[in-house]
C-alpha positions in Angstrom: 0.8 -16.0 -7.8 4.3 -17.8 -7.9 7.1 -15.9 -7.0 9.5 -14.7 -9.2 13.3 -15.6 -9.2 14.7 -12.2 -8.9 18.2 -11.9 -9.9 18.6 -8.6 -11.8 19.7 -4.9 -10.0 18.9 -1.9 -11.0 20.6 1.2 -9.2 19.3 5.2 -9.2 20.8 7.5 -7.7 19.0 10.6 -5.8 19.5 13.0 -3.0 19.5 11.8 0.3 16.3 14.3 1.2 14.6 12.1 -1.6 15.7 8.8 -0.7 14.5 9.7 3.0 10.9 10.8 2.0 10.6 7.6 -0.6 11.4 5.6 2.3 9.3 7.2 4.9 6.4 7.3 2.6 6.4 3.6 1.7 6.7 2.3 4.9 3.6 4.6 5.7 1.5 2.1 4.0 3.6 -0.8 5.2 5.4 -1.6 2.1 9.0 -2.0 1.9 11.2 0.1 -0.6 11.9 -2.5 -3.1 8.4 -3.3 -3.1 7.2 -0.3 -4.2 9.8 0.1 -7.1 8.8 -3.5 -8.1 5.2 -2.5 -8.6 6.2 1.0 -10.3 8.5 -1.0 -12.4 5.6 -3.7 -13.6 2.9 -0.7 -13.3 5.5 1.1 -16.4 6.0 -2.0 -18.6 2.1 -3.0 -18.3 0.8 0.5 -19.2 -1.0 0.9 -16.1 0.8 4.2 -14.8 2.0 7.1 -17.4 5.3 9.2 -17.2 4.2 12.6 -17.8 7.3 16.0 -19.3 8.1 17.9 -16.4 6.1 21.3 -16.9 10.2 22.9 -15.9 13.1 20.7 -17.5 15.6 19.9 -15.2 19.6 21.0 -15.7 20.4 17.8 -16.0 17.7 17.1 -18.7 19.2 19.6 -21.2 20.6 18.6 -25.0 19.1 14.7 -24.1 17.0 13.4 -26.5 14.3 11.5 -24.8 13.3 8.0 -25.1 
């Protein structure tokens, strides 16, 4: 597979408590951060993983319409 050019950011922000578990839990299978939110990313736009509602909605969730 060639490798891509990657010149785009995208930025998230999240608690430190979750950024510190993401991180631990993809170096536990030896894959960096930016890896794994590559693949999730490319996972999304190709179908292969589905976004399911929360069963609770979240505060911050409340009046948005959803997209």
């Amino acid at each position: 597979m060639t490798p891509t050019t990657k010149s785009a950011y995208l930025t998230v922000r999240v608690a430190e408590k979750t950024r510190i578990k993401f991180h631990a839990k993809a170096w536990m299978f030896r894959i960096s951060p930016s890896e794994v939110l590559r693949e999730l990313i490319d996972a999304f736009i190709e179908d292969r993983i589905t976004i399911q509602a929360p069963v609770t909605r979240k505060e911050n969730q409340i009046g948005r319409a959803h997209v």
